[in-house]
TITOR-917265 format. One record per residue (C-alpha): residue number from 1; x, y, z. Coordinates in steps of 0.05 Angstrom, whole numbers. Example, Ala and Ser with C-alpha at 12.3 -4.5 7.8 and 13.67 -1.06 7.14 Angstrom:
<atoms>
(1; (246; -90; 156))
(2; (273; -21; 143))
</atoms>
This chain:
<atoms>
(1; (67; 565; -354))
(2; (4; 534; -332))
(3; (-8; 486; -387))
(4; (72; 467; -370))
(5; (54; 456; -303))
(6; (-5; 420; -319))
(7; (29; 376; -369))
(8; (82; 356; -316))
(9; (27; 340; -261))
(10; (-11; 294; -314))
(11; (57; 260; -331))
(12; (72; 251; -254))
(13; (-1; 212; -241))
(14; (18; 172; -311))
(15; (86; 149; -285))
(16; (45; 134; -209))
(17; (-9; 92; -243))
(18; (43; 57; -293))
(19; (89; 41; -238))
(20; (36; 18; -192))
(21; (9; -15; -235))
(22; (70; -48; -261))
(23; (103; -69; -194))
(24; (33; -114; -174))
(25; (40; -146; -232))
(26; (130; -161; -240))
(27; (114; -190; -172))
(28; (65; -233; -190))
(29; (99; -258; -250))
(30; (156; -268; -208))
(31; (118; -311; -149))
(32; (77; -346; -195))
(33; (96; -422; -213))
(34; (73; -412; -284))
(35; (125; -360; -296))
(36; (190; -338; -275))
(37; (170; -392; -206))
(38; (202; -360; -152))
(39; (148; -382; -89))
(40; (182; -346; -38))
(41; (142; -280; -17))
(42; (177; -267; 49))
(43; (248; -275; 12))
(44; (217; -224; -47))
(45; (189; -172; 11))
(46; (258; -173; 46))
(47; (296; -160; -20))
(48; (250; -107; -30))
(49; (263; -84; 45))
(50; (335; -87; 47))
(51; (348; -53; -17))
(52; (301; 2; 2))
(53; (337; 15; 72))
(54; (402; 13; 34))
(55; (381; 64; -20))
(56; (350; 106; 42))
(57; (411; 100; 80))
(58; (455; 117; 27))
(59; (413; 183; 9))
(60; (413; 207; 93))
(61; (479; 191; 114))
(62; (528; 187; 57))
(63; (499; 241; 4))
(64; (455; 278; 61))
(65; (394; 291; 9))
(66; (357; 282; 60))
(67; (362; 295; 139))
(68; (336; 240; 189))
(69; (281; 252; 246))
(70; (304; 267; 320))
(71; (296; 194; 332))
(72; (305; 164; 407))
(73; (312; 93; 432))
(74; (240; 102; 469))
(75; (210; 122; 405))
(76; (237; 71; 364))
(77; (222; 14; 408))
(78; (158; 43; 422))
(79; (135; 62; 362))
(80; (172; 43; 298))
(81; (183; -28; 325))
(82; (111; -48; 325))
(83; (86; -7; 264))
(84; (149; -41; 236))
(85; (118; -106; 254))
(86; (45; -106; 220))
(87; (76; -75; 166))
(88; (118; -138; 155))
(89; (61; -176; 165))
(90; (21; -144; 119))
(91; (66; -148; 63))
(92; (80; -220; 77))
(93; (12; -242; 81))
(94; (-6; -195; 17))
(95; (50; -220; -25))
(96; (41; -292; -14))
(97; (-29; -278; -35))
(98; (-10; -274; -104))
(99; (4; -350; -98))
(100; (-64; -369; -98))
(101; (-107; -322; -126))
(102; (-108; -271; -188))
(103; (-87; -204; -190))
(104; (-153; -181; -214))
(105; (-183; -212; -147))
(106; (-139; -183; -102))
(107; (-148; -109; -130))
(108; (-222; -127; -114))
(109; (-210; -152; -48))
(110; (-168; -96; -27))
(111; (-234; -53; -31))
(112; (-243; -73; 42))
(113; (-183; -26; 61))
(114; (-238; 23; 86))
(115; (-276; -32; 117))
(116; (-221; -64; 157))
(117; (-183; 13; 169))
(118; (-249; 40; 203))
(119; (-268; -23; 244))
(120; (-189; -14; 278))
(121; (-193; 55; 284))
(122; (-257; 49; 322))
(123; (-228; -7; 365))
(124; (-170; 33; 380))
(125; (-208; 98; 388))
(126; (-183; 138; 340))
(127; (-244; 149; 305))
(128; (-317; 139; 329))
(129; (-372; 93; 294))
(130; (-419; 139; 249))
(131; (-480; 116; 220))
(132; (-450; 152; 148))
(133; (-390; 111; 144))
(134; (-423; 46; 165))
(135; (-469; 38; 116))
(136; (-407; 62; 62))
(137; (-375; 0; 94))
(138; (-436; -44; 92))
(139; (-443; -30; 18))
(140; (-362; -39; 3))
(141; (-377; -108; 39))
(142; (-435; -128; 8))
(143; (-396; -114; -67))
(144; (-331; -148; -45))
(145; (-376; -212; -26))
(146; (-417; -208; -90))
(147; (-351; -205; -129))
(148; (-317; -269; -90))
(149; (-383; -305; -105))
(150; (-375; -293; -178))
(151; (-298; -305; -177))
(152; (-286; -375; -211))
(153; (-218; -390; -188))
(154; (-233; -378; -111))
(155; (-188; -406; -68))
(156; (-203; -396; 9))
(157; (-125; -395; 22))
(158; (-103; -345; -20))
(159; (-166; -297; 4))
(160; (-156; -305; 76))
(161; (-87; -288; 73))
(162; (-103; -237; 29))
(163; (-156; -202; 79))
(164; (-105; -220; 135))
(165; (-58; -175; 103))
(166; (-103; -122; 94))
(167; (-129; -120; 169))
(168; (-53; -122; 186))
(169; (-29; -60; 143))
(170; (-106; -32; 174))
(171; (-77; -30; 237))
(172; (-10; -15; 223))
(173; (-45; 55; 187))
(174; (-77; 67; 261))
(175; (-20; 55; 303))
(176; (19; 104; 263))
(177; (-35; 149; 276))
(178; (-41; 132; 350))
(179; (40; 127; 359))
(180; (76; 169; 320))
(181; (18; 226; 301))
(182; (16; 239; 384))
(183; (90; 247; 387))
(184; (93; 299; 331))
(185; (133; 256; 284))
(186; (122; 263; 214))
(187; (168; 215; 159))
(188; (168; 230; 89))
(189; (187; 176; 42))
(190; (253; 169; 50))
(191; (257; 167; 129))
(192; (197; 123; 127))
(193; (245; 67; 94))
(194; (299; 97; 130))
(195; (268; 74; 192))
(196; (218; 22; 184))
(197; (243; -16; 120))
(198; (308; -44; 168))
(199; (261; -70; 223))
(200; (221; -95; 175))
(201; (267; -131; 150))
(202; (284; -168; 217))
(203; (216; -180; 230))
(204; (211; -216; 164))
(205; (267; -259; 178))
(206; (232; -295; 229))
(207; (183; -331; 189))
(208; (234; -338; 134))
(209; (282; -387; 169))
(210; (220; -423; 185))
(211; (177; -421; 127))
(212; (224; -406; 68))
(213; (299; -427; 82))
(214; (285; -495; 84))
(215; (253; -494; 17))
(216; (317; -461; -6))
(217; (359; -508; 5))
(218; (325; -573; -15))
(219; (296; -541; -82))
(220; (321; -508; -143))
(221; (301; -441; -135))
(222; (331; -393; -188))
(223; (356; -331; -180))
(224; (372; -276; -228))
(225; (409; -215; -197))
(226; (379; -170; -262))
(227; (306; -188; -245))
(228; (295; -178; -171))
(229; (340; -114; -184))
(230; (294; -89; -225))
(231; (240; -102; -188))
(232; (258; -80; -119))
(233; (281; -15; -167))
(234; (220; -4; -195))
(235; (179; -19; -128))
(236; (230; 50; -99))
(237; (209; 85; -152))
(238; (139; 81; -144))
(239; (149; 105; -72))
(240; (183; 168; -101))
(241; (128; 176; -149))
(242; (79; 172; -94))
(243; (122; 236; -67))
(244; (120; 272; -128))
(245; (47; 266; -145))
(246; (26; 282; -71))
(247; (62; 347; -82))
(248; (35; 366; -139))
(249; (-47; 341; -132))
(250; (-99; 351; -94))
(251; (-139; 293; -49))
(252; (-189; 287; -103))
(253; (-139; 275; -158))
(254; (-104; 229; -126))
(255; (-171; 173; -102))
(256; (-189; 185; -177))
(257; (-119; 165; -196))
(258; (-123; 108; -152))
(259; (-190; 82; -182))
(260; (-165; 92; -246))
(261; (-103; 49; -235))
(262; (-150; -11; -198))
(263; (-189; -11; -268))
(264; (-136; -12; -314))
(265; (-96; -58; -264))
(266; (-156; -117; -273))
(267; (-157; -100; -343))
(268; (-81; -116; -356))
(269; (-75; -181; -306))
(270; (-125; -210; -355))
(271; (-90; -194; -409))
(272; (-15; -203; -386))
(273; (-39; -269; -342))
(274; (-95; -317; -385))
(275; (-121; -355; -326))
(276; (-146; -285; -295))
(277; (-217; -300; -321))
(278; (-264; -242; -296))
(279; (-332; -251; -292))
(280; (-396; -204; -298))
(281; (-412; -226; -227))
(282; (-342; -198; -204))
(283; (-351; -128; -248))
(284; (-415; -123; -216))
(285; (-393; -128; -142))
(286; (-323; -90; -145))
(287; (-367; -31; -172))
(288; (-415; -30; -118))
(289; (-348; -42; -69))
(290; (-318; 23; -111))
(291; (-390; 60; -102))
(292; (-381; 60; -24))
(293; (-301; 74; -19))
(294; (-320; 135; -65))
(295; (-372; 154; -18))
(296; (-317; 140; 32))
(297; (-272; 183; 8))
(298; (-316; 231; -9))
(299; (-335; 233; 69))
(300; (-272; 241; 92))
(301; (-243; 291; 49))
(302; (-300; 333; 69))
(303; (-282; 328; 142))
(304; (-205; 345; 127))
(305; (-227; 404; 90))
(306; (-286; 429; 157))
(307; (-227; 425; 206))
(308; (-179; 460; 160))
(309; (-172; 530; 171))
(310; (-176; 577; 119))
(311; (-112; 609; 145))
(312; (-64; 557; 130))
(313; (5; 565; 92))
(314; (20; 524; 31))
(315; (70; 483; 65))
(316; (16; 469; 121))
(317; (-37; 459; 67))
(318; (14; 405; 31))
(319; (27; 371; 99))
(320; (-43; 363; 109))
(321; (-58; 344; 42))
(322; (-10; 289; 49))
(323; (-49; 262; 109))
(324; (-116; 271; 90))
(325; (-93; 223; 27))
(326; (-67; 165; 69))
(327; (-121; 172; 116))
(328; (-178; 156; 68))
(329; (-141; 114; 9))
(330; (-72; 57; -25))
(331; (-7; 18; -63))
(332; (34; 64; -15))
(333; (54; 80; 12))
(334; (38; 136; 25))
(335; (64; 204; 141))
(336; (103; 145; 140))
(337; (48; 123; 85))
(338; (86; 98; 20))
(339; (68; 30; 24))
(340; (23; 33; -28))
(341; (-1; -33; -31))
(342; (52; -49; -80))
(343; (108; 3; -57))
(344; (154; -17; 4))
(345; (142; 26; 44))
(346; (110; 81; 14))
(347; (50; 75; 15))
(348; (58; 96; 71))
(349; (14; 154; 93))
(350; (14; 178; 164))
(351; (-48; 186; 192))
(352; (-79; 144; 142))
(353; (-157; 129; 155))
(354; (-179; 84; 91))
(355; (-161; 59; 32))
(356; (-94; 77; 12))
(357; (-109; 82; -68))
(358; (-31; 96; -74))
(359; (-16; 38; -49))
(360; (41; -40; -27))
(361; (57; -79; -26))
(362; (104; -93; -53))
(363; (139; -96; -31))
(364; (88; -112; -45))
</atoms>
């Protein structure tokens, strides 16, 4: 029975890490003008976020899996409209990153999740400045420069929107937190999508009849129904995964999942996408950005586990577990954490104080 159960928990971090994995990069082939040349991140993200809603809806209200959240018009507006909001923004600015610059150099440039997550929580005083964490954050810095100095394809375009996306899902992570945490709402993955993947979805239109629709209708810009099903199918997925492996791990497993799936992530872009070219200079500074978000996490799993009394049930021990992941990692997504930077929406982890190693973005 335990190797059984064992078995099954390895095979559920396998299927996280391939479909993680495999989402960042079907998006960028599908974005990128040397391959399938579809340069339209915000209309990607809102396939991604209107399929996911759909699927959600369909699995609450028609076949009642799931039951919905006591949900009022104060709360929504209040809170799900502007976490709903950065979390657009953040997979917007994140997706059309892949336009620019290389997967590899994104993965390494999303080791300032910590960084940018700690600075907003501070600013929103949710957490207070610690001389621990701040050097941790001074070292994940000081790698993530060293690593864009050795990058040889840098484009300043691609990297500020990039880091703009990151800051953006950084405070989307602490107004969830601030907003929802406070009013003893807690979304697993399904009513995270249920709820924020709709508003998302109008947000996103905004800059889409600015930026995009024009571009639509004076280019030839293909579409293939088969493709972007797949993909927005396989970006769901991942956000169940994230469910399934939450359940079944422990915080520890889960960061050393998510740094196992960065590494192998770099290592396929360069195979699966030729002009990734990494250099030793980049290797170099991604592992001393990796050094300090283990540190990180290391910190703040210790902290989850002080406050947690010894007394808790399993189900309050699972609940917890769930948060203390999204509050130091990821591709999520993961809380209303599933979002991982490649997921939708899940990555989306409730209280959520770091890097989310689960990680969307995709929708991301």
């Amino acid at each position: 029975m335990v190797n059984k159960t064992l078995l099954l928990t390895y095979s559920y971090l396998l299927i996280y890490i391939l479909l993680s994995s495999g989402v960042i990069l079907y998006n960028k082939w599908v974005l990128s003008p040397k391959y399938f040349n579809f340069p339209l991140p915000i209309t990607l993200t809102m396939i991604h976020m209107g399929f996911s809603g759909f699927v959600a809806f369909l699995l609450i209200r028609v076949f009642k899996v799931v039951s919905p959240v006591k949900m009022t018009f104060e709360i929504y507006v209040t809170c799900v409209v502007p976490i709903s909001a950065f979390f657009a923004s953040s997979l917007w600015f994140g997706n059309t990153a892949y336009l620019h610059i290389s997967v590899a150099f994104i993965q390494m440039l999303k080791a300032l999740m910590p960084v940018a997550t700690f600075i907003m929580a501070v600013v929103c005083g949710t957490d207070k400045a610690r001389c621990d964490v701040f050097m941790n954050m001074l070292l994940v810095s000081v790698g993530v420069v060293v690593s864009s100095y050795g990058e040889i394809n840098f484009n300043i375009i691609g990297t500020v929107y990039q880091v703009t996306g990151i800051f953006a899902e950084a405070l989307r992570l602490v107004l969830t937190q601030v907003l929802l945490q406070k009013k003893g709402l807690t979304f697993n993955p399904v009513t995270s999508l249920y709820y924020i993947a709709p508003c998302s979805f109008v947000f996103l239109s905004l800059p889409w009849y600015v930026l995009e629709k024009p571009n639509i209708e004076v280019s030839q810009i293909q579409f293939n129904f088969w493709i972007f099903f797949s993909n927005a199918l396989c970006a769901l997925a991942l956000n169940f995964s994230i469910f399934l492996v939450i359940g079944r791990t422990g915080a520890v497993t889960i960061r050393v999942a998510g740094v196992l799936k960065d590494w192998i992530l770099i290592a396929l872009s360069t195979v699966i996408f030729p002009e990734s070219t990494i250099t030793g200079l980049n290797i170099i500074g991604y592992a001393i950005a990796l050094c300090g978000v283990v540190m990180y996490n290391y910190i703040k799993i210790k902290d989850v586990k002080a406050a947690q009394p010894i007394t808790d049930s399993l189900p309050d021990r699972i609940t917890k577990d769930w948060k203390a992941k999204s509050s130091s990692d990821g591709e999520s997504p993961r809380g209303i954490e599933l979002i991982d930077e490649e997921a939708p929406l899940i990555t989306s982890r409730l209280s959520h104080i770091g890097r989310t190693q689960l990680g969307t973005h995709t929708a991301v």
